[in-house]
N, C-alpha and C positions, 0 to 999 in steps of 0.2 A: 351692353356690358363690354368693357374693353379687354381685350385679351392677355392672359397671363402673363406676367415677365418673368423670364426663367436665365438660368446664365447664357444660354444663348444668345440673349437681344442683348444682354454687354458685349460678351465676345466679338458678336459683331459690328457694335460700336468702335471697338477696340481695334479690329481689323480694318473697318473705314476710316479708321482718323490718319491722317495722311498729312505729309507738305506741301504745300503748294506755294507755288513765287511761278509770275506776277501774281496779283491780285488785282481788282476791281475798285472803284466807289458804290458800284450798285450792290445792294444787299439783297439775301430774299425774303427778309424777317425786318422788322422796325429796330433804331436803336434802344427803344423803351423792353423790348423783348431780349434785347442782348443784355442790357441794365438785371432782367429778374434775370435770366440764365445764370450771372455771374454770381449774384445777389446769393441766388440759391446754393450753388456750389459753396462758396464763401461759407455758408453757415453752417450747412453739413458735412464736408470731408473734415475726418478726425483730426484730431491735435493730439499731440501726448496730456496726458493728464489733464483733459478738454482744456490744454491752457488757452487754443483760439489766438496765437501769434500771426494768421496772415490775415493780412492789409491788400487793399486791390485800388488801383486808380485806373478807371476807363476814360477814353480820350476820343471823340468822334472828331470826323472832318479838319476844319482850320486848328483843333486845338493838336489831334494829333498831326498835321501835319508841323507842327512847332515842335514836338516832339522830335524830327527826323532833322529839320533843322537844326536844331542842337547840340544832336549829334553829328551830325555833319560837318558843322564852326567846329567843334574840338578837334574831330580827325582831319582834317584840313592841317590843325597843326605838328600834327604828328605822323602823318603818312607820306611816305617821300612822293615827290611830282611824279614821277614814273611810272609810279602804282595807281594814284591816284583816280584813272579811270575807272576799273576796275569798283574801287570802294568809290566812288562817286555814283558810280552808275545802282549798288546796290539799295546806296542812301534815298535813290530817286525813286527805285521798286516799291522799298516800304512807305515813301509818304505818298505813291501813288495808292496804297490801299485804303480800306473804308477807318478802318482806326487803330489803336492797338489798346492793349490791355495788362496794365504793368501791376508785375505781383509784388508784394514788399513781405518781408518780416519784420514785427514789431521787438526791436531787441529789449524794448523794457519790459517786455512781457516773461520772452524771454529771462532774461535774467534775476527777475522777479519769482521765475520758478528756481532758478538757482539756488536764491537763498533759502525760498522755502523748503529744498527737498535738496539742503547741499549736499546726500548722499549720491545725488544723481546726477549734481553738476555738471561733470563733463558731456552729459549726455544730452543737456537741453539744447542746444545748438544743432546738433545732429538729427534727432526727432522733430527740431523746428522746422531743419531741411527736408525731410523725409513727408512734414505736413503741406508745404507748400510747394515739393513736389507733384502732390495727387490732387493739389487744388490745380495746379498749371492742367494737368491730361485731362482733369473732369470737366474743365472747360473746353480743354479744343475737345474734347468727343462731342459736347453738347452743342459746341458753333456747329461741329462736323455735322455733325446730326439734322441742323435747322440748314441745310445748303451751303454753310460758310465753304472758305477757307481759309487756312491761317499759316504761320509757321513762326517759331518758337526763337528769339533770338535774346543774344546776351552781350549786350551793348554797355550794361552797368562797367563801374564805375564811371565810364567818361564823362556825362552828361549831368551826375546824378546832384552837383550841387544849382547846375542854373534849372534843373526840374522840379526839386525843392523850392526854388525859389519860387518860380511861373506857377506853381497849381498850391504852395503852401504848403506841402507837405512835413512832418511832426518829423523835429531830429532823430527819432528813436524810430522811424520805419527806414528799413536798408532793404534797397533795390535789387531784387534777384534773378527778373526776366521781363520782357515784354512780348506778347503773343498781339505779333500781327494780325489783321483778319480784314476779311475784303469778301468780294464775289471773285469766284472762279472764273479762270480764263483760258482754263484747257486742265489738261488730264498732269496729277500729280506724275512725278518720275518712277522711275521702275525701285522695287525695293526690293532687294535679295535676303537670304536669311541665313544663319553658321545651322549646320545639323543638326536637330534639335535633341540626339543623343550626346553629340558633344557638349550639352548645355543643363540638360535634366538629369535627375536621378531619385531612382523613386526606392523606398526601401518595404516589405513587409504586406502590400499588395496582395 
């Protein structure tokens, strides 16, 4: 019998999910295993009005590294030569890891709740962010959790029309993040915290 989940074994999830840069090509888990991870999350973290607006494109090996490519070619034309080491050398970090895992919002979906619930309008956008926010963290806790590591970057707009193009991607998904992942290759960085009195407030207790 396997043992109880209590909020504990989140918490803790939640406290291990961490950044990391470098990262690795070795995995500790199969890409087939990363595929149902995501799969899973994808179906389950809530949507408003289970409207189910996020989209996910995973990219292993040669494809993600085309991915970093391409962003690459763009910022090449907009990063002064000076800098350029710098954002080159990070270019080279992420397509050194095992893949990345790029989140989208479906804005026809989107907007689709708009009309139908135009009371709520302004707010489908907002709740769409807020749904493909907790799909982004339910994934890195669950790479975190199978040995990955990852780290969470926002390279959209640059790239996002020759990546539509390379994988086909539907007009109506807009690019919101890509969570790198790879094997670890040393110990994430230090994380400090603001007082957690300065942050909380509990009433009625």
């Amino acid at each position: 019998m396997s043992s109880p989940i209590n909020a504990d074994t989140l918490l803790e999830l939640v406290k291990n999910r961490r950044t990391y840069y470098p990262l690795s090509k070795e995995l500790p888990i199969s890409n087939e295993r990363v595929q149902e991870i995501v799969k899973t999350a994808l179906q389950h973290v809530p949507s408003s009005f289970n409207s189910q607006s996020n989209r996910v494109v995973v990219l292993f090996g040669a494809e993600h590294e085309k991915l970093w490519d391409f962003t690459t070619e763009v910022l090449k034309t907009i990063v002064p030569a000076e800098s350029w080491e710098s954002t080159g050398g990070r270019m080279a970090m992420f397509k050194a890891a095992a893949g990345s895992v790029l989140f989208y919002e479906d804005e026809a979906v989107v907007k689709g709740m708009q009309e139908k619930f135009a009371i709520y309008a302004d707010n489908f956008p907002i709740w769409a962010h807020h749904s493909v926010a907790m799909l982004q963290h339910t994934v890195w806790m669950a790479l975190e959790a199978e040995g990955l590591g990852a780290n969470l970057q926002h390279y959209n707009p640059l790239a996002d029309a020759k990546i539509a193009e390379e994988w086909k991607i539907p007009a109506t998904w807009k690019l919101t993040a890509q969570l790198v992942f790879g094997g670890k290759t040393g110990p994430a960085g230090d994380k400090t915290f603001v007082p957690v009195e300065d942050i909380f407030k509990a009433y009625g207790a």
